[in-house]
C-alpha positions as CSV (number, residue, x, y, z in Angstrom):
1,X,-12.3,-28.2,-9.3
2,X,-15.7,-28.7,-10.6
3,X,-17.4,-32.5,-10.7
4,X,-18.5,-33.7,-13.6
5,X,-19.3,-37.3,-14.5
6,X,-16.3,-38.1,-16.0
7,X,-14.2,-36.9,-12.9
8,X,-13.1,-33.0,-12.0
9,X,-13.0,-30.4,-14.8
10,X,-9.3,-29.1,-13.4
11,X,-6.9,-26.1,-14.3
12,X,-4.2,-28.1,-16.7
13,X,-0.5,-27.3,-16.1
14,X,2.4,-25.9,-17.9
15,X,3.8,-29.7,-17.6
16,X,0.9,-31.3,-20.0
17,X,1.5,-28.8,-22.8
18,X,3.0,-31.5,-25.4
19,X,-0.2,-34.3,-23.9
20,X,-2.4,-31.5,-24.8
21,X,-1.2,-30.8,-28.3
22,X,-1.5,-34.3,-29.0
23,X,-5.2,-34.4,-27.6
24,X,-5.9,-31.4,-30.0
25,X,-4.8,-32.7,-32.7
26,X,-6.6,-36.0,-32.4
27,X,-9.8,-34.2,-32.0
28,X,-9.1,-31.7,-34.9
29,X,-7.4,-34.1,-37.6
30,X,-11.1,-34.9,-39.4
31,X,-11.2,-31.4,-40.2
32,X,-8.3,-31.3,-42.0
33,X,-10.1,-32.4,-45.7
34,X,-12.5,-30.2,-45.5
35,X,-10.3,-27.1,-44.8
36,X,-7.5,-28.0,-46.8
37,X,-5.2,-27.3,-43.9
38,X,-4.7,-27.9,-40.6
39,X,-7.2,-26.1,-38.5
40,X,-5.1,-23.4,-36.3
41,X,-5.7,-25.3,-33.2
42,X,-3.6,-27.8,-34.3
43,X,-1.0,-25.5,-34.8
44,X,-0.5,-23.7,-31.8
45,X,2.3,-23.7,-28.9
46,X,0.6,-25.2,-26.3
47,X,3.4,-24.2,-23.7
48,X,2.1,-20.5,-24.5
49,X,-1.1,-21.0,-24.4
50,X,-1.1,-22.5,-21.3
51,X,0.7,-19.5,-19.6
52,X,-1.0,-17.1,-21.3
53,X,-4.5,-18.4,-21.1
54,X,-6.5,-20.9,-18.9
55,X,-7.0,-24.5,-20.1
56,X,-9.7,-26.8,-18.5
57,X,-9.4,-30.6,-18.7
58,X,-11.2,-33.4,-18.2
59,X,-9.1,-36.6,-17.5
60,X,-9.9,-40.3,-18.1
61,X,-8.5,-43.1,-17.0
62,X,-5.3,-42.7,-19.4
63,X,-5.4,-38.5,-18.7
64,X,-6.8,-36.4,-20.2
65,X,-9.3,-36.5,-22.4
66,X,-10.9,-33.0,-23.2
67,X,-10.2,-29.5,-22.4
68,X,-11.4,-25.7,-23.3
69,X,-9.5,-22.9,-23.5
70,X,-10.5,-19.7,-22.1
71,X,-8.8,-16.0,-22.8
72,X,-10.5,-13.4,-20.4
73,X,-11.0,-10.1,-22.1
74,X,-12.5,-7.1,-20.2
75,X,-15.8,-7.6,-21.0
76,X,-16.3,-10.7,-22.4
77,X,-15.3,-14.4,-21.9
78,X,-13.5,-15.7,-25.2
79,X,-13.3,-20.0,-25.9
80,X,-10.0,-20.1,-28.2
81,X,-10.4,-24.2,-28.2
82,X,-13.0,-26.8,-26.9
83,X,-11.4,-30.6,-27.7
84,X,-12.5,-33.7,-27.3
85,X,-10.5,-37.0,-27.9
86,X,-12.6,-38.7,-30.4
87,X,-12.5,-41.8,-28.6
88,X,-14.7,-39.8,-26.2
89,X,-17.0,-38.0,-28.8
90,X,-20.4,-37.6,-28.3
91,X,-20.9,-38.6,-24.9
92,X,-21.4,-35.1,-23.7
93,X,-18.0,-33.9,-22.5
94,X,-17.8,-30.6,-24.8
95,X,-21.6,-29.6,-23.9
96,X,-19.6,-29.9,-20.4
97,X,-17.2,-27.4,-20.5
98,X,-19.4,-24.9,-22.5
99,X,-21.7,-25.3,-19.6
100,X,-18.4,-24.7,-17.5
101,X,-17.3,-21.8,-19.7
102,X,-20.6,-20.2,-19.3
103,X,-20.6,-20.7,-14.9
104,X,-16.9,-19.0,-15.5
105,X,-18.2,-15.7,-17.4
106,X,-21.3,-15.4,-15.3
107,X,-18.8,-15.9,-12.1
108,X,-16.6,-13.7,-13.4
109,X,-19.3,-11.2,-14.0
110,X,-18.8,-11.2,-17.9
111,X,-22.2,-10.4,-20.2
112,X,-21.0,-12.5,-23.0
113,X,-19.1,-15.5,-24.4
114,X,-17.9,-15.5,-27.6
115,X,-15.8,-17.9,-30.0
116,X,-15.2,-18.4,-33.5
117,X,-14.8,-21.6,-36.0
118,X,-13.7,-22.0,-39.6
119,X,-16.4,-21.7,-41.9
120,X,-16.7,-24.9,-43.1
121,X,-16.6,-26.7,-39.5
122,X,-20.7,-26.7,-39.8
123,X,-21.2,-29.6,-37.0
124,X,-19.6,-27.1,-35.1
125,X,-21.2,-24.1,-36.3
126,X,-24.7,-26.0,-35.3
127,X,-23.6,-27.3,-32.1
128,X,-22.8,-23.3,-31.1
129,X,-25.8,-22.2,-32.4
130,X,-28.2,-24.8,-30.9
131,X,-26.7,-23.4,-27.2
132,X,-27.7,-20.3,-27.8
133,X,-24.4,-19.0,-29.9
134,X,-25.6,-16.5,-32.9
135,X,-23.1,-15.4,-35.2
136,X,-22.0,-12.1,-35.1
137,X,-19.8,-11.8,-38.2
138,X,-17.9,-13.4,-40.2
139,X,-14.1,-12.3,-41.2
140,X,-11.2,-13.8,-44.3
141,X,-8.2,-15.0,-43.2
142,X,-6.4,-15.6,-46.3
143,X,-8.8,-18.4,-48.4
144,X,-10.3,-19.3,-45.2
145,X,-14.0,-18.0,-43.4
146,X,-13.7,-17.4,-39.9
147,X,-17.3,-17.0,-38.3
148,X,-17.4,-15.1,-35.1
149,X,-20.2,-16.0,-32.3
150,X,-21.5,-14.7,-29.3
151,X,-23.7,-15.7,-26.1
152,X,-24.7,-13.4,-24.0
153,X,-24.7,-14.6,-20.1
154,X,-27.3,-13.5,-17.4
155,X,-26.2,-12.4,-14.4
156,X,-26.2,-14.2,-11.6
């Protein structure tokens, strides 16, 4: 476990796959107007990512109350999901677990992070880029922009 402020950022387990859902879709349901769907995210089996990738959390007093999600790939370090309860917004706690995802790759020996976002999620987009994120490309899944980043990681 890792100390943070807020408490330990700790490995979640299979057993907090539906408390997870429900976190993500709390923190992604003000996207839905501006995408016209729900973002992906929100849709996703939590039971199978969480035994197929690794999911960080951050509890509160009533659990938890942000998480990332990290797929390792051979030479990179990819961030399917960074949530945050919006109760808990903008006190730092994604800046958090980027920082962790970054200690991760460079742990893990990994030159890069990398993520994408939708288009039109441009709080987002600026948060990425203003840690060092550049976009790489950008790709159309159906009537929606997908914009691929990357950050590259120094060595330890």
């Amino acid at each position: 476990m890792f100390h943070t402020t807020w408490g330990e950022i700790r490995r979640a387990q299979a057993e907090e796959a539906e408390a997870i859902r429900a976190l993500v879709r709390r923190a992604y349901a003000k996207w839905i107007i501006s995408i016209g769907v729900e973002p992906k995210p929100m849709r996703a089996d939590y039971a199978r990512a969480l035994a197929e990738h690794e999911i960080w959390a951050i509890d509160g007093i009533h659990g938890c109350i942000a998480l990332i999600e990290l797929k390792p790939e051979p030479d990179h370090l990819l961030i399917v999901n960074v949530a945050v309860d919006p109760g808990h917004q903008g006190r730092g706690l994604g800046r958090r677990l980027l920082d962790f995802a970054e200690r991760e790759a460079q742990r893990r020996t990994l030159a890069e992070l990398r993520l994408y976002t939708n288009i039109r999620m441009s709080e987002n987009r600026a948060l990425y880029a203003s840690r060092g994120y550049r976009e790489t490309h950008q790709e159309q899944r159906g009537e929606h922009t997908i914009v691929h980043m990357a950050k590259p990681i120094p060595a330890a």
